[in-house]
C-alpha positions as MATLAB code, in Angstrom:
seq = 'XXXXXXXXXXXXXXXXXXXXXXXXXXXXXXXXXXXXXXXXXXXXXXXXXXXXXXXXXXXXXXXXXXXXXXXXXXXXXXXXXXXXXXXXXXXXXXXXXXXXXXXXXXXXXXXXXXXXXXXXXXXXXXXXXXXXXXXXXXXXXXXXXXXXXXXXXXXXXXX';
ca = [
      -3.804   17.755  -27.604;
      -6.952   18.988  -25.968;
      -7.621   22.756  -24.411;
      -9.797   24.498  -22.915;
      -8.072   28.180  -24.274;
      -9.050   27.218  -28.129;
      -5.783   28.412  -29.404;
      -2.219   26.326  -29.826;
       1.174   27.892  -30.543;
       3.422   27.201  -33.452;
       7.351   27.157  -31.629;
      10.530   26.302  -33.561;
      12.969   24.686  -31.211;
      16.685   23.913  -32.014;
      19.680   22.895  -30.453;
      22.832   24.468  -28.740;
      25.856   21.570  -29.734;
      28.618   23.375  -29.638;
      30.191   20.479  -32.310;
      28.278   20.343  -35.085;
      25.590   22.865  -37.142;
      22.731   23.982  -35.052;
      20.268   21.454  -35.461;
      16.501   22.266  -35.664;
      15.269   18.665  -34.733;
      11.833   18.448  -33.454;
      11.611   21.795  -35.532;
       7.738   22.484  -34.781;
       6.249   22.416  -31.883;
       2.451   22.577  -30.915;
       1.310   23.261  -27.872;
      -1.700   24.407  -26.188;
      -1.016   27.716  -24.129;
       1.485   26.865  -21.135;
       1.608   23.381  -21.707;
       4.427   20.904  -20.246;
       3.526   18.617  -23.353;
       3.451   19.317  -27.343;
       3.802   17.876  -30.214;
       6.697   17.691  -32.365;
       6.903   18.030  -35.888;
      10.660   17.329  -37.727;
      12.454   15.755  -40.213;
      15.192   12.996  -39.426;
      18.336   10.886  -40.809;
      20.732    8.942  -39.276;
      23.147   11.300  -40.126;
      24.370   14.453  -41.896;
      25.901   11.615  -44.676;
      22.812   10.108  -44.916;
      20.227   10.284  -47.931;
      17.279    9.277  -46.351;
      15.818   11.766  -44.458;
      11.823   10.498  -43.159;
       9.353   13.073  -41.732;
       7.984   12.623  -38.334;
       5.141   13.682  -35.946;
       5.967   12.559  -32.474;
       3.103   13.520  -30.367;
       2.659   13.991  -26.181;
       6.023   15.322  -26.242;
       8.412   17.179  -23.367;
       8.292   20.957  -23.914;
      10.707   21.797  -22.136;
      13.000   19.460  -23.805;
      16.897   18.996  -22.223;
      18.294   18.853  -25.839;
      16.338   21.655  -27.342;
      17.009   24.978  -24.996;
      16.183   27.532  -27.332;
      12.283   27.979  -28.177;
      10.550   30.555  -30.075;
       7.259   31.637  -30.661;
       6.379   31.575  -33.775;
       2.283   31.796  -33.818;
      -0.704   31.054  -32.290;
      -3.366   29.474  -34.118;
      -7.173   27.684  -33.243;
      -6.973   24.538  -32.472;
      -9.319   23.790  -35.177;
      -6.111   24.799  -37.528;
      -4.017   21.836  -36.331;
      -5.035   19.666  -39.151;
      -3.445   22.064  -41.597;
      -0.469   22.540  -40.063;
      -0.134   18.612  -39.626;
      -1.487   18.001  -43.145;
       1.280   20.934  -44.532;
       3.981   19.305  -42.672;
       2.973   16.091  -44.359;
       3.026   17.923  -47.560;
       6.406   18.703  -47.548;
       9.256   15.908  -48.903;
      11.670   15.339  -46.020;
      14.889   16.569  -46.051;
      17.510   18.656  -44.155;
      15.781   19.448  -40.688;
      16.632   23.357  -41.256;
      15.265   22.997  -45.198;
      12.356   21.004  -43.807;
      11.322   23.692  -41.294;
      11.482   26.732  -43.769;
       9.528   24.676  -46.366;
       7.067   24.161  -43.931;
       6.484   27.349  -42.418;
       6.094   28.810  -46.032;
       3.095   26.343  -46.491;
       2.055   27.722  -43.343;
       2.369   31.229  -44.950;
       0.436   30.439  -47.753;
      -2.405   29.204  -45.680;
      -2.242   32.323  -43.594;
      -1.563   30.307  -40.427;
       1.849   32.288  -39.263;
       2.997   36.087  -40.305;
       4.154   36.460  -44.028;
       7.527   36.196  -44.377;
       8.416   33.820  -41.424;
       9.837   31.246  -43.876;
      12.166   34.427  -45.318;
      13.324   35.027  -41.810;
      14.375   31.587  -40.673;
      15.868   30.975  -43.797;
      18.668   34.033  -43.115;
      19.301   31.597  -40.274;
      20.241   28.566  -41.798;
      23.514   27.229  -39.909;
      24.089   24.645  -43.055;
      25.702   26.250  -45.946;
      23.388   26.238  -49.442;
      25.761   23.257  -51.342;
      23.512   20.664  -50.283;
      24.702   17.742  -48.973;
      28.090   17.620  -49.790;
      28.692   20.877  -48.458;
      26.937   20.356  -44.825;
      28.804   17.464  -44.474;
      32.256   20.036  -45.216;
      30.709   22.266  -43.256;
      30.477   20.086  -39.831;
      33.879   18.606  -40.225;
      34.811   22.108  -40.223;
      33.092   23.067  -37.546;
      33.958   20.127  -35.241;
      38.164   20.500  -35.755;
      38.386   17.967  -38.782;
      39.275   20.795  -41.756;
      42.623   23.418  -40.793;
      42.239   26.568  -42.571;
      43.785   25.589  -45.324;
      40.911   23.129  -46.305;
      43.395   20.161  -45.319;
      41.474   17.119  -43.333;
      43.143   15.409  -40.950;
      42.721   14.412  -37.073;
      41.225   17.302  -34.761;
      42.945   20.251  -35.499;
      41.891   22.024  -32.522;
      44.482   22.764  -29.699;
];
């Protein structure tokens, strides 16, 4: 990801589905000052049931992504610093893409690559509840109509 400007910026990027948990796929993203292309950094699984989550680093990337509206600035580090946050991202085990991000960004922390207590402030913004997987699984049934109040599955409750 070359530049002329010597600096990149850190970006967390999730989605807006209105039917399931917000999802913070393609979680980092590096880019060099007003870029149209980044690189993503995120954890993955087929699906919320799933145990195997992998880590990837997709690079040459969309910015401006269709499925990924909302975009925040995290950082801005030298470009020199990109092998840290790659090699911290690498670091971390995969897992839930929300868990995966907040592990990350502490690393980050620790390094002194983004503001102290960025990790702390994501993590009040976690969209799956804290039961692990069992419970985000709960959780998006709820959220998408499956569950009634009354904790009772069944077809689509909505109306």
């Amino acid at each position: 990801m070359p530049t002329t400007q010597g600096t990149l910026e850190i970006h967390i990027a999730r989605t807006n589905y209105r039917d399931q948990p917000e999802h913070w796929v393609r979680v980092l993203m590096l880019r060099a000052p007003d870029a149209a292309r980044c690189t993503f950094v995120h954890s993955t699984a087929e699906s919320m049931a799933c145990r195997e989550y992998k880590r990837a680093i997709d690079h040459d990337q969309h910015f401006k992504h269709d499925s990924f509206p909302y975009r925040d600035k995290l950082a801005s580090i030298k470009v020199e610093d990109q092998r840290q946050v790659l090699a911290a991202a690498q670091a971390v085990e995969p897992q839930h893409c929300q868990r995966y991000v907040i592990a990350v960004l502490e690393k980050l922390e620790g390094k002194g690559l983004v503001p102290r207590g960025t990790g702390t402030g994501i993590s009040g913004k976690l969209v799956v509840e804290q039961g692990g997987k069992n419970e985000a699984v709960k959780y998006l049934l709820k959220v998408q109509g499956w569950v009634d109040p009354q904790g009772r599955v069944g077809w689509n409750t909505r109306k």
